[in-house]
C-alpha positions as a printed NumPy array, in Angstrom:
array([[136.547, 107.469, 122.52 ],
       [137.968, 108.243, 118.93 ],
       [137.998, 111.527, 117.419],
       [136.213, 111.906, 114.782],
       [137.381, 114.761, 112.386],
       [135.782, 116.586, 109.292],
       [137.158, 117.16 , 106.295],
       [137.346, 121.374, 107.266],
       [139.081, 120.33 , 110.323],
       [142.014, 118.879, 107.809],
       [143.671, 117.289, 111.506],
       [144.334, 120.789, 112.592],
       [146.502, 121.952, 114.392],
       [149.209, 118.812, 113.992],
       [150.918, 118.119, 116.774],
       [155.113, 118.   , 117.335],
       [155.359, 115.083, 118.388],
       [153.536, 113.771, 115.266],
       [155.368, 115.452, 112.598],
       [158.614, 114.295, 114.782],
       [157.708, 110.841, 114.485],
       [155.845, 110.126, 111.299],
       [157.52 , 113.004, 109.442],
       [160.878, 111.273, 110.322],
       [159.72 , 108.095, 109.229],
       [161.276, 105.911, 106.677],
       [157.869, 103.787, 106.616],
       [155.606, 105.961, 103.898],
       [152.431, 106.716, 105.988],
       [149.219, 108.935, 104.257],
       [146.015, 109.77 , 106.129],
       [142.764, 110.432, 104.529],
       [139.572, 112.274, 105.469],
       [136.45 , 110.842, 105.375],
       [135.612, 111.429, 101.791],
       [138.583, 109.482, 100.604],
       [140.947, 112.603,  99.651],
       [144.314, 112.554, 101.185],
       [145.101, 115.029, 103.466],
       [148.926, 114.359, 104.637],
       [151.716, 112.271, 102.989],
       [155.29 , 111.752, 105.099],
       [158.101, 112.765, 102.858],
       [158.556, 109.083, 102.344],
       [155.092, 108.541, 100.974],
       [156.163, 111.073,  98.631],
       [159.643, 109.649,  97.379],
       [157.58 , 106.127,  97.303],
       [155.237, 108.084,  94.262],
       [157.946, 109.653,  92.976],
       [156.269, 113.489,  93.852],
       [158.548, 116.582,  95.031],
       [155.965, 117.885,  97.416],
       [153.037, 117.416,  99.775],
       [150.755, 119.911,  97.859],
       [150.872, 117.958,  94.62 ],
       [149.294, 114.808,  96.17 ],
       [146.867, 116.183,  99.097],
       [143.038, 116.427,  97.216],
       [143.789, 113.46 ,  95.167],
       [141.269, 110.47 ,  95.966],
       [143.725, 107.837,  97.792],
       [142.089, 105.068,  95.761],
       [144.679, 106.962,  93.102],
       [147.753, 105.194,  94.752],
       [146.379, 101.736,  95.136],
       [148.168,  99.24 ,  92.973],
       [147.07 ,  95.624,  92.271],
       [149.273,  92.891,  92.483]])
């Protein structure tokens, strides 16, 4: 069964072993809610955009950081 999560929910309370492994990552990884706004960027999603910090890109509609080839 998948879980299903609201945009108020915001994928609260993240767990350790998530921010261990995807925080850690050199693979950039973002997650969106179900309205299209992102709600958590790794820190190497954020080098990849060239932003400082997480709070500058979460709200922004992720169809922002699509780029056609």
């Amino acid at each position: 069964m998948a879980l299903i999560m609201t945009t108020t929910d915001y994928f609260k309370p993240w767990s350790p072993t998530f921010e261990i492994i995807v925080g850690k990552s050199v693979t950039a990884i973002a997650l969106g809610d179900l309205e299209g706004r992102l709600i958590y960027a790794n820190p190497a999603c954020l080098s990849m955009w060239g932003y400082d910090s997480e709070k500058e890109m979460l709200g922004k509609p992720i169809t922002e950081f699509y780029r056609d080839k």
